[in-house]
C-alpha atoms as an extended CHARMM CRD file, in Angstrom:
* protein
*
       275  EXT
         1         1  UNK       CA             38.4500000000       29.4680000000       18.9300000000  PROA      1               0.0000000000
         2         2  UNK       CA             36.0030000000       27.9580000000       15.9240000000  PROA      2               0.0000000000
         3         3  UNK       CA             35.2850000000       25.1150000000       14.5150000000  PROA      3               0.0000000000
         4         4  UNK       CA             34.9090000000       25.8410000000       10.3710000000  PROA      4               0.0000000000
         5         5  UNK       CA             33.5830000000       22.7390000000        8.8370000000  PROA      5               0.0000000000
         6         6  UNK       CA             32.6020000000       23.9080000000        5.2110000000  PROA      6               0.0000000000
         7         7  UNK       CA             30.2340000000       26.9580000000        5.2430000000  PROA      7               0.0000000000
         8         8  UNK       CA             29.6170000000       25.6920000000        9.0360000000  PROA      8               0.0000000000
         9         9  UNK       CA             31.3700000000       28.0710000000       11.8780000000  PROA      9               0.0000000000
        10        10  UNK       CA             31.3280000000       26.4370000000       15.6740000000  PROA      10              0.0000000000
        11        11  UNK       CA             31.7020000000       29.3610000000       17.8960000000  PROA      11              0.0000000000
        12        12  UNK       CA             33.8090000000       29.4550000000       20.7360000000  PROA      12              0.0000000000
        13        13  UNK       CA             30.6250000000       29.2240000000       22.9730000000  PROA      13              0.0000000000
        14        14  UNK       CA             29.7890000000       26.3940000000       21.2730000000  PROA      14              0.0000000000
        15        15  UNK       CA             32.4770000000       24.0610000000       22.1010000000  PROA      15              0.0000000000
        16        16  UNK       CA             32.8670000000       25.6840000000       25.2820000000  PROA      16              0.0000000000
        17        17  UNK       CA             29.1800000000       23.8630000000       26.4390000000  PROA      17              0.0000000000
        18        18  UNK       CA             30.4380000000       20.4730000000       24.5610000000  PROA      18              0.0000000000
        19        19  UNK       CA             33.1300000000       20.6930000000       26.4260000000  PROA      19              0.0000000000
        20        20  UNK       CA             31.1290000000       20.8440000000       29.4970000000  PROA      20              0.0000000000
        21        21  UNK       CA             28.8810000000       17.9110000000       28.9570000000  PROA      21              0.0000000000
        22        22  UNK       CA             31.9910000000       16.1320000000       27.9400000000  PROA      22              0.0000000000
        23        23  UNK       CA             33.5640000000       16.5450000000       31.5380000000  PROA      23              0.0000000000
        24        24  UNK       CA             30.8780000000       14.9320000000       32.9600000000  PROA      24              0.0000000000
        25        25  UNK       CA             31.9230000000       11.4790000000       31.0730000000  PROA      25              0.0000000000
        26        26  UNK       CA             35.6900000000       11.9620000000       31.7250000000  PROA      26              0.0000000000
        27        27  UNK       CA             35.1780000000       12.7020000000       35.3840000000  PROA      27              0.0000000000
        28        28  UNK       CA             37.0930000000        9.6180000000       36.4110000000  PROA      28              0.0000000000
        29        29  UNK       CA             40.3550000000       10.3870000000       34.7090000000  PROA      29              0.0000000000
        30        30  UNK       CA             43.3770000000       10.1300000000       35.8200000000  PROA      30              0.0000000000
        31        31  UNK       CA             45.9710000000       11.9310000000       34.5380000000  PROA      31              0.0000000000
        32        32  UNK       CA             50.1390000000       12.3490000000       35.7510000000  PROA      32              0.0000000000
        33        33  UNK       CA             49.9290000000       15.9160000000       33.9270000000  PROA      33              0.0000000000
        34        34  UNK       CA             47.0960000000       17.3640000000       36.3530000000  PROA      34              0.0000000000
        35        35  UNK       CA             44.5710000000       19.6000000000       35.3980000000  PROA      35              0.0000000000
        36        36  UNK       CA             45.6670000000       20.8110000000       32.4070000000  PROA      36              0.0000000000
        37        37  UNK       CA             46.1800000000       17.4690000000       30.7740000000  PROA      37              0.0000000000
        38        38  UNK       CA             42.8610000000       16.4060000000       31.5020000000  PROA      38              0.0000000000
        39        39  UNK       CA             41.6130000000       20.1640000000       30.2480000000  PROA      39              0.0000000000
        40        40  UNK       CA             43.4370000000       19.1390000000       26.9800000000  PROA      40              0.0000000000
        41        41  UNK       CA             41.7980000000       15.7170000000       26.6340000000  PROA      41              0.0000000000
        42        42  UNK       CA             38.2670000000       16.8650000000       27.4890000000  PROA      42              0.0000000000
        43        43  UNK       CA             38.3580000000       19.8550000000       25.0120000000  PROA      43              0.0000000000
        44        44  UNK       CA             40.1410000000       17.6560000000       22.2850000000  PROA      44              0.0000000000
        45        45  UNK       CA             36.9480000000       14.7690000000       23.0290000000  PROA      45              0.0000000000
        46        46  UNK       CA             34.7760000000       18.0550000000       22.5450000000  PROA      46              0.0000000000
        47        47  UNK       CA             36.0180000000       19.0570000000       19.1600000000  PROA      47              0.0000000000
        48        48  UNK       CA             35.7020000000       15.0980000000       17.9460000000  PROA      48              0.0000000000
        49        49  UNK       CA             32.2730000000       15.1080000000       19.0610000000  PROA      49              0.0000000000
        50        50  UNK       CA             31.2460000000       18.0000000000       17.1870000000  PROA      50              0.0000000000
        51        51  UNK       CA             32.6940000000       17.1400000000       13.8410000000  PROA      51              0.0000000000
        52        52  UNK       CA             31.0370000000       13.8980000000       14.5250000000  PROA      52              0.0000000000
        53        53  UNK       CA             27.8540000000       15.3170000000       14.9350000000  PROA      53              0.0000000000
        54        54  UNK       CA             28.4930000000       17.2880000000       11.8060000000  PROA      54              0.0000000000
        55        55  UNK       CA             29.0040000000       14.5750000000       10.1410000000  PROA      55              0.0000000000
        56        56  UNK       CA             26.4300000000       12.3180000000       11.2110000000  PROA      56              0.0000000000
        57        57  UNK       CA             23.5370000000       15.3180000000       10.3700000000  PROA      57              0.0000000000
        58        58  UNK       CA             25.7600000000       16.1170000000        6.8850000000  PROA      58              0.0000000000
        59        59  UNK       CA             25.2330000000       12.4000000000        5.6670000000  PROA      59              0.0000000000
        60        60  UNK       CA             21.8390000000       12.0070000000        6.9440000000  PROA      60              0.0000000000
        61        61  UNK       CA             20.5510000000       15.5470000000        4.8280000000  PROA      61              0.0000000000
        62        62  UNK       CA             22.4550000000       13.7740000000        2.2700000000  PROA      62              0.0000000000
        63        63  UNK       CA             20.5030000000       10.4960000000        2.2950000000  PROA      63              0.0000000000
        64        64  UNK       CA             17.0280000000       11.5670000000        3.1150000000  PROA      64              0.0000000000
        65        65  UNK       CA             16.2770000000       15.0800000000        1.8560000000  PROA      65              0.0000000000
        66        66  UNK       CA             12.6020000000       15.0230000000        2.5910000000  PROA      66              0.0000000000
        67        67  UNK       CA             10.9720000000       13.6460000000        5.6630000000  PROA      67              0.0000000000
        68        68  UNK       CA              7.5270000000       12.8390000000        5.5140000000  PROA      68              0.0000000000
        69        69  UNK       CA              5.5380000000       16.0260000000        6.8650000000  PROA      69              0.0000000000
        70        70  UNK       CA              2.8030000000       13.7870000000        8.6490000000  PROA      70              0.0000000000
        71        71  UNK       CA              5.9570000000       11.7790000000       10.8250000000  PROA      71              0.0000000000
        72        72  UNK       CA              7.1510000000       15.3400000000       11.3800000000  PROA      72              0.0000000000
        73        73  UNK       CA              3.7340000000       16.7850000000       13.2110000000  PROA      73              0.0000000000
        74        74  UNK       CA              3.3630000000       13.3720000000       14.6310000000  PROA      74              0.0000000000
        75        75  UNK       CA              6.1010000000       13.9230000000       16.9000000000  PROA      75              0.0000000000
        76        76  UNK       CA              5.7480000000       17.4980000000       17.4590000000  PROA      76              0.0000000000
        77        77  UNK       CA              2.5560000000       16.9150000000       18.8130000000  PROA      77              0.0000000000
        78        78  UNK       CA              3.7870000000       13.8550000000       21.0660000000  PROA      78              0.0000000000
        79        79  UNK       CA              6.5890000000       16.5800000000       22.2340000000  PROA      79              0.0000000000
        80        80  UNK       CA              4.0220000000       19.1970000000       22.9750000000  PROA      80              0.0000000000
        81        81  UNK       CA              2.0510000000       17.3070000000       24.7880000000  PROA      81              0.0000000000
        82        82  UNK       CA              5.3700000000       15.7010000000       27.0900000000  PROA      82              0.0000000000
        83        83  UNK       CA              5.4470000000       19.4080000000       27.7050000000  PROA      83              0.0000000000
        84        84  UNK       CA              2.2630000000       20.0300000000       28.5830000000  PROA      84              0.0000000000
        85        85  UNK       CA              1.8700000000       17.1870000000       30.8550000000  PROA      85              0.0000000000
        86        86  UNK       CA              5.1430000000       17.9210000000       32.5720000000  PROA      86              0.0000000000
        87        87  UNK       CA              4.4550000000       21.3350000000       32.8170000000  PROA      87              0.0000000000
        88        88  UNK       CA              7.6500000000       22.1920000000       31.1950000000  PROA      88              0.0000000000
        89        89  UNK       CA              7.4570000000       25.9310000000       30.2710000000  PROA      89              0.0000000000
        90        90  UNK       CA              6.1530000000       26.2980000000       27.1490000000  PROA      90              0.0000000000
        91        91  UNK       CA              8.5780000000       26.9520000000       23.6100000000  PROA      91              0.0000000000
        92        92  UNK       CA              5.3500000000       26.3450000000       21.4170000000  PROA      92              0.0000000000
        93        93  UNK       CA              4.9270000000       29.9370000000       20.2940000000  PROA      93              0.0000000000
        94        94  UNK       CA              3.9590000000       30.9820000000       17.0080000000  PROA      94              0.0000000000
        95        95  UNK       CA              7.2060000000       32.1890000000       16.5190000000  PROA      95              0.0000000000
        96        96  UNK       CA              9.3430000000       29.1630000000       17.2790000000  PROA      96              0.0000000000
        97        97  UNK       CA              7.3540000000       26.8410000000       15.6470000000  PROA      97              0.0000000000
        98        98  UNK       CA              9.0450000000       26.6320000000       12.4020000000  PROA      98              0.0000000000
        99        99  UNK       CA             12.5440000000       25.9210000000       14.7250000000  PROA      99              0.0000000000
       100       100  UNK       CA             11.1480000000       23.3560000000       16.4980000000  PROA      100             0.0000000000
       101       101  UNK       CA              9.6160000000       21.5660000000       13.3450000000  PROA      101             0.0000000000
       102       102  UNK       CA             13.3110000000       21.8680000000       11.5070000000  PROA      102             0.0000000000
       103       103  UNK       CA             14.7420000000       20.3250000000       14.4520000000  PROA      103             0.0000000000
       104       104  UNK       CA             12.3740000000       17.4510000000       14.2210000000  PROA      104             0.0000000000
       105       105  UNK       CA             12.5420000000       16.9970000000       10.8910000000  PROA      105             0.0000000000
       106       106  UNK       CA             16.5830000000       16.6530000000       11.5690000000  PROA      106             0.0000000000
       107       107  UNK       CA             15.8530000000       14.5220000000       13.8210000000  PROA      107             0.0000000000
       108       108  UNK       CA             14.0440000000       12.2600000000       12.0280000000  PROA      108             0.0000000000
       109       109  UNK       CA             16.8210000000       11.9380000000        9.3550000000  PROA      109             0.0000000000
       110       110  UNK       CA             19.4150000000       11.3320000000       11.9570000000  PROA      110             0.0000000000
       111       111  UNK       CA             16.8580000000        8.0410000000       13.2920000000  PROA      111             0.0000000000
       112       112  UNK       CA             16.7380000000        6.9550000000        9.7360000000  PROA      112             0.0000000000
       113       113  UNK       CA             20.3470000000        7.0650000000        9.2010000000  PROA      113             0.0000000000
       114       114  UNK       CA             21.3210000000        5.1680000000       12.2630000000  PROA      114             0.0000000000
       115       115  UNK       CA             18.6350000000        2.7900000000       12.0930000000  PROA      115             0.0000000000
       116       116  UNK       CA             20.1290000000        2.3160000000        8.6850000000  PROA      116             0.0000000000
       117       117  UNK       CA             23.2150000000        1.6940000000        9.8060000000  PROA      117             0.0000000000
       118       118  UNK       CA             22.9040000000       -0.5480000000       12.5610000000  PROA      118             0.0000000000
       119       119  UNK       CA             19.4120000000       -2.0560000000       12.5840000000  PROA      119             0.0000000000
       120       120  UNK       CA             18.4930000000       -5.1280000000       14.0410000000  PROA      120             0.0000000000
       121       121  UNK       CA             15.8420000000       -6.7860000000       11.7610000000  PROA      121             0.0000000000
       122       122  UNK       CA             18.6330000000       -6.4110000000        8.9370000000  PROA      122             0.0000000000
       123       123  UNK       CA             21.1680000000       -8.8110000000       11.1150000000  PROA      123             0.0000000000
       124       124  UNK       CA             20.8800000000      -12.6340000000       10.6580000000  PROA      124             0.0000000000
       125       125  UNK       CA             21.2370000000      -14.4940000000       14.3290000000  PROA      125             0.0000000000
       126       126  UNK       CA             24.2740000000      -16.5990000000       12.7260000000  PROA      126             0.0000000000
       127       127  UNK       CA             26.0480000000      -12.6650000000       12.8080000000  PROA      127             0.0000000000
       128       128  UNK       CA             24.8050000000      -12.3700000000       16.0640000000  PROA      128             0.0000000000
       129       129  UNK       CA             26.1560000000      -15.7510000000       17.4140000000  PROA      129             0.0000000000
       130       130  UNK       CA             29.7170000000      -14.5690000000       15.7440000000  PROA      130             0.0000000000
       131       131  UNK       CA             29.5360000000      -11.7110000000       17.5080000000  PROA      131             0.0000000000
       132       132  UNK       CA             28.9390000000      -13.4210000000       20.4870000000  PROA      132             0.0000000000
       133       133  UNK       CA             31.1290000000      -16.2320000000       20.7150000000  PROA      133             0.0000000000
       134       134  UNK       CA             34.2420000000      -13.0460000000       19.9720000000  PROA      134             0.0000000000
       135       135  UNK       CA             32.9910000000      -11.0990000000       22.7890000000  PROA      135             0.0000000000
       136       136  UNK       CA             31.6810000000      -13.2760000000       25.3350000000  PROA      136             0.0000000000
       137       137  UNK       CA             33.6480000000      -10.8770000000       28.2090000000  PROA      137             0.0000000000
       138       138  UNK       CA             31.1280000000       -8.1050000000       27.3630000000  PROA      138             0.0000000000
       139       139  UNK       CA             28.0560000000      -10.2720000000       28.6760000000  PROA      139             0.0000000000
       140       140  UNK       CA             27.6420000000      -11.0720000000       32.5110000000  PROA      140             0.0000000000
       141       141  UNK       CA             24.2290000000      -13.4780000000       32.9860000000  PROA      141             0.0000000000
       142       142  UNK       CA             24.1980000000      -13.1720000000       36.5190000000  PROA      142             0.0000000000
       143       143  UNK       CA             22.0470000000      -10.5120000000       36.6190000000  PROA      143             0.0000000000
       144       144  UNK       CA             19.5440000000      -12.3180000000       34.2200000000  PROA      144             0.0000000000
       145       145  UNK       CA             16.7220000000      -14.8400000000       34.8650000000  PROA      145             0.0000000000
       146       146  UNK       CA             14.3960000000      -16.8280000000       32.9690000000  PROA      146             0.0000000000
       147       147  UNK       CA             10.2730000000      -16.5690000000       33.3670000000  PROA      147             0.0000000000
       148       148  UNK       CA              7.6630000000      -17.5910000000       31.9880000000  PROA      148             0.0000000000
       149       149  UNK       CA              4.9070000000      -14.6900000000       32.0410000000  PROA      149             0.0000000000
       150       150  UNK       CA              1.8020000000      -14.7240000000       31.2130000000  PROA      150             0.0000000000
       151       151  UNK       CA              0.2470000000      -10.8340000000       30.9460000000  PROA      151             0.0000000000
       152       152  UNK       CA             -3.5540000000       -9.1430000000       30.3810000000  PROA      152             0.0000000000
       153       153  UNK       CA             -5.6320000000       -5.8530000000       30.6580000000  PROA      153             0.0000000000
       154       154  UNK       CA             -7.0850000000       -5.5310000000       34.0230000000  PROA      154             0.0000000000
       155       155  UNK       CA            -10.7490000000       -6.0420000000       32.5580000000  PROA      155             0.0000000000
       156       156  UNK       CA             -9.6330000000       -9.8020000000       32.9020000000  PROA      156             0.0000000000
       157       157  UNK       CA             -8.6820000000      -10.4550000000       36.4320000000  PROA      157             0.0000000000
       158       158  UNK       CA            -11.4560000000      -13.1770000000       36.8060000000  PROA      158             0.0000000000
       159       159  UNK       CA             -9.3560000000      -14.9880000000       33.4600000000  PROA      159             0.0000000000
       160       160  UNK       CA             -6.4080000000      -14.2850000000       35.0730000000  PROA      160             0.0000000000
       161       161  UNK       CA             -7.4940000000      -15.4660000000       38.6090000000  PROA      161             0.0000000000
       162       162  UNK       CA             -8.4120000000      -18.8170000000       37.0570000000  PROA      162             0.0000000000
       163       163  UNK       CA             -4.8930000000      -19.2350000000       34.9560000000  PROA      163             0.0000000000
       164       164  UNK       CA             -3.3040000000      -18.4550000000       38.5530000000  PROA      164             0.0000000000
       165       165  UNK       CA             -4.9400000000      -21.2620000000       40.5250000000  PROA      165             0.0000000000
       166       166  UNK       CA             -4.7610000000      -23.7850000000       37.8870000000  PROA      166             0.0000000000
       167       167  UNK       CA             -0.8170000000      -22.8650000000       37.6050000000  PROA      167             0.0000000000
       168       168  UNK       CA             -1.0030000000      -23.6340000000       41.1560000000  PROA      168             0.0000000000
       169       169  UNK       CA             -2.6510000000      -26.6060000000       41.2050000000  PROA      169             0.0000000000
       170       170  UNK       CA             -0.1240000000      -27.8270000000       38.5230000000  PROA      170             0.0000000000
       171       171  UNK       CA             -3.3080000000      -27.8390000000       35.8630000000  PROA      171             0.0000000000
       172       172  UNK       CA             -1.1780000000      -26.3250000000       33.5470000000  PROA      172             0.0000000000
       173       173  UNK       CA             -2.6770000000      -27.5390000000       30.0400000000  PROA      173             0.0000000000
       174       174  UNK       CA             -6.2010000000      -26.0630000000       31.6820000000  PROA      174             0.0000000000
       175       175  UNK       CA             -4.2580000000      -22.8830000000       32.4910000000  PROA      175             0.0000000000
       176       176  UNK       CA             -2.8530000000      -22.8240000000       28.5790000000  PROA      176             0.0000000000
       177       177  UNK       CA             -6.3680000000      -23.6110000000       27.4960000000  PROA      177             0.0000000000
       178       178  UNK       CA             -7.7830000000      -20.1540000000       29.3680000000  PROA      178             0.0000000000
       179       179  UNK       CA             -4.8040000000      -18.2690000000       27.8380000000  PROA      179             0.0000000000
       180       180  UNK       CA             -5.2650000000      -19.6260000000       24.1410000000  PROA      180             0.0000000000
       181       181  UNK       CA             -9.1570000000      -19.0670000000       24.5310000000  PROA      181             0.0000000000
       182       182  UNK       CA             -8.7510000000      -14.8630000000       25.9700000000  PROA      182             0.0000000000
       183       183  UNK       CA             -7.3220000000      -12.3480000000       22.9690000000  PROA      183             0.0000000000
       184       184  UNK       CA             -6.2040000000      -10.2390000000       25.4590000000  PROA      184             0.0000000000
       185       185  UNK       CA             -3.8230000000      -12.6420000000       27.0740000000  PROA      185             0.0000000000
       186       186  UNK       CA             -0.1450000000      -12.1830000000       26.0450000000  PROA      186             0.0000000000
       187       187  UNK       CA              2.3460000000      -15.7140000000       26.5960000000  PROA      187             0.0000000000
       188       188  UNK       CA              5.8220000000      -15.0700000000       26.7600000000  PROA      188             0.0000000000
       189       189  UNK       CA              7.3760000000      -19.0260000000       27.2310000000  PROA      189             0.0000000000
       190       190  UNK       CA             10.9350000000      -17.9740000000       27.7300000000  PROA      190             0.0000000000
       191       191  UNK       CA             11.2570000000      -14.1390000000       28.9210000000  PROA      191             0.0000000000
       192       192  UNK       CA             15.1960000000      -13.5410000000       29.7740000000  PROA      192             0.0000000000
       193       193  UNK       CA             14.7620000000      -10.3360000000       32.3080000000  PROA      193             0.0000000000
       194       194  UNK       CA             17.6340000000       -8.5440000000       33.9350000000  PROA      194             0.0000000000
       195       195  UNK       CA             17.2030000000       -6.6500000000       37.3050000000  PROA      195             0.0000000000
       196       196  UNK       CA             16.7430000000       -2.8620000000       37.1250000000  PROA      196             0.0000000000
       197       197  UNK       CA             14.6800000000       -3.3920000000       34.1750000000  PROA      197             0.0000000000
       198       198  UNK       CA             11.5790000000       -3.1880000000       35.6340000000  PROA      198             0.0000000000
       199       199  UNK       CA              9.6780000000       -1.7070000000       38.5410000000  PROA      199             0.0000000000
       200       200  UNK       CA             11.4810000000       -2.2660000000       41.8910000000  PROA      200             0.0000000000
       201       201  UNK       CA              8.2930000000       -3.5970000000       43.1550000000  PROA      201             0.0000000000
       202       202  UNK       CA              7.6400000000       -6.1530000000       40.5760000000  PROA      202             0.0000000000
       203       203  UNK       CA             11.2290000000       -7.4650000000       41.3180000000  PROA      203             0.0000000000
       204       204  UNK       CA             11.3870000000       -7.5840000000       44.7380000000  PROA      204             0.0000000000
       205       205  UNK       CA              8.5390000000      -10.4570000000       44.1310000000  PROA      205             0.0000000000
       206       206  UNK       CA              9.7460000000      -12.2310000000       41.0470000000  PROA      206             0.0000000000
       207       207  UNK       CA             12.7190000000      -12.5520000000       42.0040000000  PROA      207             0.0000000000
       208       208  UNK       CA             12.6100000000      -13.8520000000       45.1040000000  PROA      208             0.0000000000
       209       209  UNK       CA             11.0070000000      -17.0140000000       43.1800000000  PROA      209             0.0000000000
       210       210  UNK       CA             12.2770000000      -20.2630000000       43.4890000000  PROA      210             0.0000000000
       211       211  UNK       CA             12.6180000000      -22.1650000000       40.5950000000  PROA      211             0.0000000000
       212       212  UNK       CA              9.0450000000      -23.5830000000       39.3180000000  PROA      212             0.0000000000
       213       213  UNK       CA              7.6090000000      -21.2620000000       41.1520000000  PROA      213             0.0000000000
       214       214  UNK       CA              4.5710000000      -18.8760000000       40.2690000000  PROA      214             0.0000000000
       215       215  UNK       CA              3.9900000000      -15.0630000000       41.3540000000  PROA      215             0.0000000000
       216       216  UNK       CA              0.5000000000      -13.8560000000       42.4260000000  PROA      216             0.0000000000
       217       217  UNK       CA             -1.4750000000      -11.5060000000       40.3090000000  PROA      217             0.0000000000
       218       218  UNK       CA              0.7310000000       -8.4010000000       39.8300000000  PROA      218             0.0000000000
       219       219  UNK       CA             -0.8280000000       -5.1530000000       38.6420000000  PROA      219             0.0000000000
       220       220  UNK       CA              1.6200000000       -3.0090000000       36.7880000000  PROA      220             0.0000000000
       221       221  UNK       CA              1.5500000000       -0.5770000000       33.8920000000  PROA      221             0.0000000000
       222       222  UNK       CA             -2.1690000000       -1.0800000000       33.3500000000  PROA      222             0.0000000000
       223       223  UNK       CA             -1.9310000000       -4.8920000000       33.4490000000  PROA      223             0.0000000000
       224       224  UNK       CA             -2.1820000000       -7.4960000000       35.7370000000  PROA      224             0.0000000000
       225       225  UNK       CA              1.0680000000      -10.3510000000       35.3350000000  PROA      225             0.0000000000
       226       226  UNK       CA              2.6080000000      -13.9030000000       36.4770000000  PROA      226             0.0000000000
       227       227  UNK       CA              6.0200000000      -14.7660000000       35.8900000000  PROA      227             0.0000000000
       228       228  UNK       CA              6.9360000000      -18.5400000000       36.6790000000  PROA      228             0.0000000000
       229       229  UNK       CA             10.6310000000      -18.7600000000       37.5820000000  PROA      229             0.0000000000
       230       230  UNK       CA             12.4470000000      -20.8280000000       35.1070000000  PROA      230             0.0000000000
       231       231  UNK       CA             15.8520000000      -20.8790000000       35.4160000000  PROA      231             0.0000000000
       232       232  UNK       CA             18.8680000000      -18.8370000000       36.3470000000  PROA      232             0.0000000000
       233       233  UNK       CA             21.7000000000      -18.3040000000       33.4330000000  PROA      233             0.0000000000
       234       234  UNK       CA             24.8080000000      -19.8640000000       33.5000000000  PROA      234             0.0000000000
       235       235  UNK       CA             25.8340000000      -21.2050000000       30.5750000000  PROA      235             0.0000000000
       236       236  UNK       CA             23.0480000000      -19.9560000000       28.4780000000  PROA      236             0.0000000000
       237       237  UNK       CA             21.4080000000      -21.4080000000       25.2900000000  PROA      237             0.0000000000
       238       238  UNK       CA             22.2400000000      -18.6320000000       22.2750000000  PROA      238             0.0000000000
       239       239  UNK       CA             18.3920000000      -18.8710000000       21.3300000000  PROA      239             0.0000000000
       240       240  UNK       CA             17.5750000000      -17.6760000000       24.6820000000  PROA      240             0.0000000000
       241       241  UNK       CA             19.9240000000      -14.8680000000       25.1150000000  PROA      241             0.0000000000
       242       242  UNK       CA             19.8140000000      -13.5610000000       21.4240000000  PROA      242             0.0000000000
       243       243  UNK       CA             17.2050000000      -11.1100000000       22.4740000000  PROA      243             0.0000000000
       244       244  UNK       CA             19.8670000000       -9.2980000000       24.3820000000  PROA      244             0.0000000000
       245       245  UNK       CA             22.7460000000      -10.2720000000       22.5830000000  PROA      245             0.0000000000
       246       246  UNK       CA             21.4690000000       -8.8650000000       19.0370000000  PROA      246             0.0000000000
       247       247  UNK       CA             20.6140000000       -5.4490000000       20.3200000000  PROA      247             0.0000000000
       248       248  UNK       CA             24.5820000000       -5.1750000000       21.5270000000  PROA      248             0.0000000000
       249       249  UNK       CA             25.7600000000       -6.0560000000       18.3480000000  PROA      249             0.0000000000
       250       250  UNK       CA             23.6660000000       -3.4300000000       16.7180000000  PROA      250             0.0000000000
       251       251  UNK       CA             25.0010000000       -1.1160000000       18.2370000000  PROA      251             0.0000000000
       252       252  UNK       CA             28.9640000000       -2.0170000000       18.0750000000  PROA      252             0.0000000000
       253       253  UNK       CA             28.2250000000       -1.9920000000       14.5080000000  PROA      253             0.0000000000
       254       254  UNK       CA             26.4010000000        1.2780000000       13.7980000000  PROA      254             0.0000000000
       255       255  UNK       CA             29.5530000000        2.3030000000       16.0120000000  PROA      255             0.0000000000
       256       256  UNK       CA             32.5160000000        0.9460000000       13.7900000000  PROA      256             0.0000000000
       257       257  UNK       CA             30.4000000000        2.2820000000       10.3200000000  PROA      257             0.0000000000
       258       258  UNK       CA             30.3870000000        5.6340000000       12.0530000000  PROA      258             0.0000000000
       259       259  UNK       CA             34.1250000000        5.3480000000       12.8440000000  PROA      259             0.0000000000
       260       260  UNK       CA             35.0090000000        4.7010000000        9.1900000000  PROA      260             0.0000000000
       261       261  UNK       CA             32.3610000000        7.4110000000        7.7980000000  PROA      261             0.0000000000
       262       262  UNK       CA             34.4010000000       10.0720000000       10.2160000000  PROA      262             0.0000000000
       263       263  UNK       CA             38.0270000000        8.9630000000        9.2370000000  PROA      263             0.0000000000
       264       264  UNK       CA             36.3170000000        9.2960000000        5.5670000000  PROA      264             0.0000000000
       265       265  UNK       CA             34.3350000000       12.4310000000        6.5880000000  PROA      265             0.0000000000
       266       266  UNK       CA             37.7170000000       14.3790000000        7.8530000000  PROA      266             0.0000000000
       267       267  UNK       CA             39.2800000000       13.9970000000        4.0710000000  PROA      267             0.0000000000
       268       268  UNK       CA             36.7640000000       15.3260000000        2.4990000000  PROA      268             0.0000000000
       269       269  UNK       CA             36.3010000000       19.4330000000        4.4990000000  PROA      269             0.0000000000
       270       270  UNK       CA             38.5180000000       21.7190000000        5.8780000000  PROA      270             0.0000000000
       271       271  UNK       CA             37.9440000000       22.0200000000        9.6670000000  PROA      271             0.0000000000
       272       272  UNK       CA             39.7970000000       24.8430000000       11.0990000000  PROA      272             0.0000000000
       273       273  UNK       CA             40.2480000000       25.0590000000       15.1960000000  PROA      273             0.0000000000
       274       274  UNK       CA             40.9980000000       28.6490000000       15.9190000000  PROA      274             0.0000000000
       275       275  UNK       CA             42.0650000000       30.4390000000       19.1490000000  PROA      275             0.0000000000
């Protein structure tokens, strides 16, 4: 069995470990034809996924034929050292270097193409609200709530100390005034935060909130934090929830131009499966 897609050959081996990984995501299917039904299925998902890949790295050499060579070593170093603080056994030999460098470089292409594609600063919020308003069933804002949070470096606890007791003490245009008067204070007015997206400890505090209600000092990531509870969501404002809806449709996007660039893509080569 191969894969031949132009000069490219897919061994056997090959599509033997896509099909593998591709198991993993069809685990749950049911099928009336048994095993070897859902052995068809998974190795016919494998061969789509590697012509896509094909594909995908075939356009992106196409578009960008040089990447520069300082983003290249930029995140070969950044993967060395994820290595060498993980203590991952080490593929940084002399003689692998060039492979790993390639397959950055690759990489790097790929990013650009997708970002291409499907990138967010190029989408206007009236495409996002379109998007939206067709596909509200893919959104559930019960899981979301609104803060206010006000962040710092930990060199200003004594700042931060005095924003939290004037938020207490419902001072807050003297709280604003510390905040506005500190560079290293960050204001976020209306944060939209969804559990499981940040450390269990900082959300078994904010959001047990009431609404109105202020957090202490929390020290997380290097920084010290206080969310005020704002609101929960239920039928949310678009200009509040456009920081998670525009990501979304991003991505549904980059995924519909890749559908039509593989439909195109499988006129244009010969791709042989052989047993």
């Amino acid at each position: 069995m191969k894969l031949v897609v132009g000069d490219v050959i897919f061994s056997k081996e090959t599509i033997m470990k896509k099909w593998d990984e591709m198991k993993n995501k069809l685990v749950g299917l049911k099928s009336k034809k048994g095993a070897l039904e859902f052995e068809r299925l998974t190795l016919e998902c494998a061969k789509e996924d590697l012509i896509k890949n094909v594909m995908l790295f075939n356009e992106a050499n196409r578009k960008f034929h040089h990447v520069d060579y300082r983003e290249v070593k930029k995140k070969y170093l950044e993967i060395k050292q994820h290595f060498e603080k993980e203590k991952i056994p080490n593929v940084f030999h002399e003689g692998n270097d060039f492979s790993i460098k390639e397959n950055i470089e690759n990489y790097l292409k790929l990013s650009k193409l997708l970002d291409e594609w499907g990138n967010e600063k190029n989408l206007s919020d009236e495409e996002a609200k379109q998007f939206y308003d067709k596909n509200r069933s893919l959104f559930d804002w019960e899981d979301f709530y609104l803060f206010e949070h006000v962040s710092c470096g930990v060199g200003d606890r004594l700042a931060m100390e005095e924003v939290f007791f004037s938020l207490e003490s419902n001072k807050k245009a003297q709280a604003m005034s510390v905040i506005k008067s500190n560079q290293g204070f960050k204001l976020v007015e209306n944060n939209l935060i969804q559990k499981g997206a940040l450390q269990s400890e900082v959300e078994a505090i904010i959001f047990r909130l009431k609404e109105g209600e202020n957090s202490k000092i929390i020290s997380a990531h290097n920084e010290l934090h206080i969310f005020t509870k704002k609101s929960d969501l239920n039928e949310p404002d678009f200009q509040l929830i456009k920081q998670v809806v525009r990501p979304v449709y991003s991505q549904h996007k980059r995924e519909a131009i890749i559908k039509e660039k593989l439909s195109e893509f499988k006129t244009k080569v010969e791709i042989v499966f052989q047993s």
